[in-house]
C-alpha positions as CSV (number, residue, x, y, z in Angstrom):
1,X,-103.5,37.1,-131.0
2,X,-103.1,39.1,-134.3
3,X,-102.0,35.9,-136.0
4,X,-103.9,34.7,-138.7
5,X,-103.3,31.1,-138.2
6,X,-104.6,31.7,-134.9
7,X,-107.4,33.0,-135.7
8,X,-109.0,30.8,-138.4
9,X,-106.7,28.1,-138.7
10,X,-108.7,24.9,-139.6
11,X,-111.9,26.5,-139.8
12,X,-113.9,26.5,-142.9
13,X,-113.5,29.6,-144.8
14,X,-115.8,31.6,-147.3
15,X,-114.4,32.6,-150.4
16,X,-116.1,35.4,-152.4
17,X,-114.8,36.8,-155.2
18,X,-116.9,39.7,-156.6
19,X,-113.9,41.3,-159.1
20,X,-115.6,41.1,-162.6
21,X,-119.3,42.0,-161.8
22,X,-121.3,45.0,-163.4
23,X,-124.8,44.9,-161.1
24,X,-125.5,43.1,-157.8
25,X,-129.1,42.0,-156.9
26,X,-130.1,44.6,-159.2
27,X,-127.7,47.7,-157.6
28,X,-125.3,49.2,-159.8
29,X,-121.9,47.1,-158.6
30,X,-119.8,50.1,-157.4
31,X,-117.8,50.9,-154.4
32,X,-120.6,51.8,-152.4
33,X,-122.5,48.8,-153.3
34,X,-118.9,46.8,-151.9
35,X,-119.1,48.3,-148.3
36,X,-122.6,47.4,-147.8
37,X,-122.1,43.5,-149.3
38,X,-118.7,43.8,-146.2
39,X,-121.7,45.5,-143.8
40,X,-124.2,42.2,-144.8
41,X,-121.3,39.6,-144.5
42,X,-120.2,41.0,-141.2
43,X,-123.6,40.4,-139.6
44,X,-124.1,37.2,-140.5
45,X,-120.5,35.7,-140.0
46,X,-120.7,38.1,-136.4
47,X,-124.3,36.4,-135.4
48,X,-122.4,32.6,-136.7
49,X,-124.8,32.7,-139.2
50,X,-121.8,32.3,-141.8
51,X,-118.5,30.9,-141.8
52,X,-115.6,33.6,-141.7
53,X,-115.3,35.4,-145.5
54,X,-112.2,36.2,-147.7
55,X,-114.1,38.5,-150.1
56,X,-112.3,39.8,-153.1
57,X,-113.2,43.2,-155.2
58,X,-112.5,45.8,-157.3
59,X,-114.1,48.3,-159.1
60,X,-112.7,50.8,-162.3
61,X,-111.8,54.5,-161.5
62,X,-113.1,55.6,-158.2
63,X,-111.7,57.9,-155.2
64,X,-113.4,56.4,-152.0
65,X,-113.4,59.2,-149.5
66,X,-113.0,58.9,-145.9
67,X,-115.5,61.1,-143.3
68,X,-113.1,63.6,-142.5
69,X,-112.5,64.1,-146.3
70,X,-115.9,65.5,-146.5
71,X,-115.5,68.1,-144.1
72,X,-112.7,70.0,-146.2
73,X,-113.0,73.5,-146.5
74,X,-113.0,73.6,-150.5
75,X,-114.5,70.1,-150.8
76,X,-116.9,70.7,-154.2
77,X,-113.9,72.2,-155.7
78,X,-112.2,69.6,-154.8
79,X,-115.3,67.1,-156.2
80,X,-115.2,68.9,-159.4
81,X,-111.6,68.3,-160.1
82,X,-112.5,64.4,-159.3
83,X,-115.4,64.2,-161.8
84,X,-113.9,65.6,-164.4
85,X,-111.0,63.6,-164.4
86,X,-113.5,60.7,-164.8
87,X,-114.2,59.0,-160.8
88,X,-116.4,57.9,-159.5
89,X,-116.5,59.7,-156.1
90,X,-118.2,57.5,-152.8
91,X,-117.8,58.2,-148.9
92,X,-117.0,55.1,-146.9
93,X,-118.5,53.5,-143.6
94,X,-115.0,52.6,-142.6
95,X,-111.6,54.7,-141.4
96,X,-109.1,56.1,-143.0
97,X,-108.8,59.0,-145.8
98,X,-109.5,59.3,-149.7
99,X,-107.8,56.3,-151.6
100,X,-108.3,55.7,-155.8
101,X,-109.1,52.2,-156.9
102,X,-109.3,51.1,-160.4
103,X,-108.3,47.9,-162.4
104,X,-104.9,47.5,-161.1
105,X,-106.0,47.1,-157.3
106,X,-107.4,44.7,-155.6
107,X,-109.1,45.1,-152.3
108,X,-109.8,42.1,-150.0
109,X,-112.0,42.2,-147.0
110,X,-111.0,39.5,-144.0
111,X,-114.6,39.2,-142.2
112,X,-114.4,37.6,-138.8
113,X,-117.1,36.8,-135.6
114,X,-116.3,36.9,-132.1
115,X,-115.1,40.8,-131.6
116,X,-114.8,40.4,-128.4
117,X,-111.9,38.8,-128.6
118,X,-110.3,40.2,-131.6
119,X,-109.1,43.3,-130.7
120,X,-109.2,45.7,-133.2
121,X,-104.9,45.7,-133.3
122,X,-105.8,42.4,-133.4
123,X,-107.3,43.1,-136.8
124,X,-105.1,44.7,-138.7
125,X,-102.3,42.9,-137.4
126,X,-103.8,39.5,-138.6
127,X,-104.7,41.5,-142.1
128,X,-101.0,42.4,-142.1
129,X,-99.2,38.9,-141.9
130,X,-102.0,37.8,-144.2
131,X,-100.1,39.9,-146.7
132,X,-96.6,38.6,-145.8
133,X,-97.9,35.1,-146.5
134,X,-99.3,35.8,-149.4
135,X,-96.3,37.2,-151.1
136,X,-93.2,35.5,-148.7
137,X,-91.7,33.5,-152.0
138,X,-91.2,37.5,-153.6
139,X,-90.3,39.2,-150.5
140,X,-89.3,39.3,-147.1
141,X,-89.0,43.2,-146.7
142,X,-92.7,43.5,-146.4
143,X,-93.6,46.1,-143.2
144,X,-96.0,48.1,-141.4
145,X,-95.6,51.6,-140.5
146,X,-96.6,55.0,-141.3
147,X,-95.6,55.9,-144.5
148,X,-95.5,60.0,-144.5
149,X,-96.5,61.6,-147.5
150,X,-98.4,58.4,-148.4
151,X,-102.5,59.0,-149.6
152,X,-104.5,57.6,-146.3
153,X,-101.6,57.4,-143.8
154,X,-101.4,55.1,-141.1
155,X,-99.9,53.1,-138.6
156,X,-100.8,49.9,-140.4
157,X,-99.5,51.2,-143.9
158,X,-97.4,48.1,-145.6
159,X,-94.6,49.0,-147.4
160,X,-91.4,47.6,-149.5
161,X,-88.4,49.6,-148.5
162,X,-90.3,52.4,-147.5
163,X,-92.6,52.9,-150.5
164,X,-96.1,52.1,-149.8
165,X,-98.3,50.0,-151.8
166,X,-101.2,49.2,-149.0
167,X,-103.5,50.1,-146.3
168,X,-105.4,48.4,-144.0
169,X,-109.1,50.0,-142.6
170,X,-111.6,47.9,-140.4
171,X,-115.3,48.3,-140.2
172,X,-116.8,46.7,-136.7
173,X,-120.9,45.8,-137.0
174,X,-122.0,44.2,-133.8
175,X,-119.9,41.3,-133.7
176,X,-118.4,40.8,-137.0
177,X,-115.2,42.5,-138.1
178,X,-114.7,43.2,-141.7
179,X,-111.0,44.1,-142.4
180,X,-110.5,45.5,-145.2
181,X,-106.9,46.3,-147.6
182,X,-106.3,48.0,-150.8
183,X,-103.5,46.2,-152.8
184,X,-101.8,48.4,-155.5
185,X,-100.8,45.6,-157.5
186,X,-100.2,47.3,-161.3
187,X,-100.5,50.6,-163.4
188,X,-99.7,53.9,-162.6
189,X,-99.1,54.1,-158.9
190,X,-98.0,57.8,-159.6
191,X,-100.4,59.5,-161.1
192,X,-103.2,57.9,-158.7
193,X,-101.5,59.1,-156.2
194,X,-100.7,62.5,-158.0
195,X,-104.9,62.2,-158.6
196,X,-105.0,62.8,-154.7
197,X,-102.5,65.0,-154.3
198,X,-104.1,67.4,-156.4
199,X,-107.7,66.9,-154.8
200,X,-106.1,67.8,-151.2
201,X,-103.9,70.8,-152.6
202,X,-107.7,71.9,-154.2
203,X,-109.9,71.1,-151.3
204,X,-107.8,72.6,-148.2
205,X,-106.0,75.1,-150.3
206,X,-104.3,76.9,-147.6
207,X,-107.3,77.0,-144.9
208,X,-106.2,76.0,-141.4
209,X,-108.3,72.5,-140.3
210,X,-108.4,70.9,-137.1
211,X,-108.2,67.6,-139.0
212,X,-104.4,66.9,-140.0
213,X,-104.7,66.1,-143.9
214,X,-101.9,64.4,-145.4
215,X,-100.0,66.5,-147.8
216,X,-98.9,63.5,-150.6
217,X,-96.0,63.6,-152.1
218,X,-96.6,60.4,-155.2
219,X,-92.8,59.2,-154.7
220,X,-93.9,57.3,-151.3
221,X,-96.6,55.2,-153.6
222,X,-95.7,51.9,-155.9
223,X,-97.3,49.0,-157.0
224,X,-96.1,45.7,-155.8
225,X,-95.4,44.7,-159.8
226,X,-92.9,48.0,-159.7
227,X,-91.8,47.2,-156.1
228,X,-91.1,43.8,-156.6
229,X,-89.3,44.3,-160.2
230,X,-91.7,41.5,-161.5
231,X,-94.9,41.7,-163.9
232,X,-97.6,40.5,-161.4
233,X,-101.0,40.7,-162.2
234,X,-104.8,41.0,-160.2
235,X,-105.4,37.7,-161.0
236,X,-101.4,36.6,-160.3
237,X,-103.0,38.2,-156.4
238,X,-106.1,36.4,-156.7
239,X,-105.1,32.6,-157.1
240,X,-102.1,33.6,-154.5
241,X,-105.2,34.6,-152.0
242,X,-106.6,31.7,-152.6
243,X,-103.9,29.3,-152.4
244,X,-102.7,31.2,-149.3
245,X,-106.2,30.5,-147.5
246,X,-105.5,26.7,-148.2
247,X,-102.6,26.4,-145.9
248,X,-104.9,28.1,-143.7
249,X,-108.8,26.7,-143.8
250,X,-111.0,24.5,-146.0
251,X,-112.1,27.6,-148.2
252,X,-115.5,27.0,-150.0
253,X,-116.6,29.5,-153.2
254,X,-120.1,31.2,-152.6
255,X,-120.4,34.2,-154.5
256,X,-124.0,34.5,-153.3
257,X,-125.8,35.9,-150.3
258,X,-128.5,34.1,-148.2
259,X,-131.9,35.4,-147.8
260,X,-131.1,37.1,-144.5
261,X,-127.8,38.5,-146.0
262,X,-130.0,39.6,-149.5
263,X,-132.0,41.8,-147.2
264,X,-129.5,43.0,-144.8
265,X,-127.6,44.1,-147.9
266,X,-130.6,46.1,-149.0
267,X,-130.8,47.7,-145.5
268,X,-127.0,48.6,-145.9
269,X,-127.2,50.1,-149.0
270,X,-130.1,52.4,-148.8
271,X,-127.7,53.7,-145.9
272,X,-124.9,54.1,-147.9
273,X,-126.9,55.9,-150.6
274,X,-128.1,57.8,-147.7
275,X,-124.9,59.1,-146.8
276,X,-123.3,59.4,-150.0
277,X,-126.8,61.7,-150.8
278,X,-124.1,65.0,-151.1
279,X,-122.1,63.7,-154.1
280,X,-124.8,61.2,-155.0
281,X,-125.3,62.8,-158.3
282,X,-121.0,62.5,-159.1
């Protein structure tokens, strides 16, 4: 498997797209509030309570922190130097390492049922030609590999010759998947990345860790507007995403959760503020 068509070709799709909110069921509409709506969704579409969800969303200038992040030896130096230059600092539920959004990237979240048998390769490979479809009239030079020197390394890191403008995390909740991408569509690839360069060089200074923390070098980041050599916009991404699921599914628009979803949200956010309590007040 690992191909998308495979996977939810001719099925009814959910599309969701929460990119220009400010509050959600009366939650501040922030990063943190994002991963507990993917934590809500994944429930209901695991339990076939919901169809399967393309869910679109970004949010302005945050730095969303993987676990091990937190575990730095300099961390609240490394907080302080994130604050002041003006994030908005959360810990995610998912995998993966610190990564800055703002308005020029868009994150999608592919939520799917039946774990058991979508591996979690499986996944990310199905994420990955996702992306190749959505962009194959631009590009054919789209690939997946570790990029080195890249913010959030990993094996599933899409790149144009090299550069990386992507990554791909998953979050598993009893049997829904919810995999999730970061697309660095437009703006200033370098000085995000330079952003997280600098809160790595702060946090770990030259303390030996256990944990292998990337050491980012900005020249292996670019948007896809730079990489491409076109002006392409969020919302340029977001009709593609939706014209792409098309050719896939029947997609449906329901920007709404259920009752059952409303409350499991609730549920996932008071654990999310829960383990965010440490750089709560940010």
């Amino acid at each position: 498997m690992g191909n998308l068509e495979e996977i939810i070709y001719n099925k009814k799709f959910r599309y969701i797209n929460h990119t220009n909110l400010h509050t959600f069921y009366n939650k501040p509409y922030t990063a943190l509030t994002s991963f507990a709506i993917d934590d809500a969704l994944a429930l209901s579409v695991g339990a076939g309570e919901s169809a399967p969800v393309i869910r679109l969303w970004s949010h302005p200038k945050t730095v969303v922190l993987g676990i091990p992040d937190t575990r730095l030896p300099y961390i609240e130096e490394g907080l302080d130097y994130l604050s002041a230059a003006g994030f908005h600092i959360v810990v995610r539920n998912s995998g993966g390492l610190a990564v800055p959004l703002d308005e020029g990237v868009l994150n999608l979240s592919l939520i799917l049922p039946d774990v058991q048998n979508v591996s979690i390769h499986d996944g990310y490979e199905a994420m990955y030609r996702f992306i190749q479809s959505l962009f194959i009239d631009l590009t054919a030079h789209i690939k997946a590999y570790e990029i080195v020197g890249s913010y959030c390394p990993g094996d599933f890191d899409l790149s144009i010759d090299g550069i990386k403008f992507a990554g791909i995390s998953q979050r598993r909740v009893k049997q829904g998947a919810a995999i999730q991408i970061y697309l660095d569509v437009e703006g200033d690839s370098f000085q995000r990345a330079h952003h997280i360069q600098s809160f790595y060089t702060i946090s770990k200074k030259t303390a030996h860790t256990k944990f292998a923390y990337p050491t980012v070098d900005p020249t292996k980041m670019g948007s896809l507007s730079t990489l491409l050599g076109i002006p392409i916009t969020v919302q340029d991404v977001q009709s593609r995403v939706y014209s792409t699921m098309k050719a896939f599914g029947t997609p449906f628009t329901s920007n709404t959760l259920s009752l059952d979803e409303e409350a499991q949200f609730y549920k996932r956010y008071d654990q999310m503020i829960k383990r965010n309590n440490k750089i709560s007040k940010r």
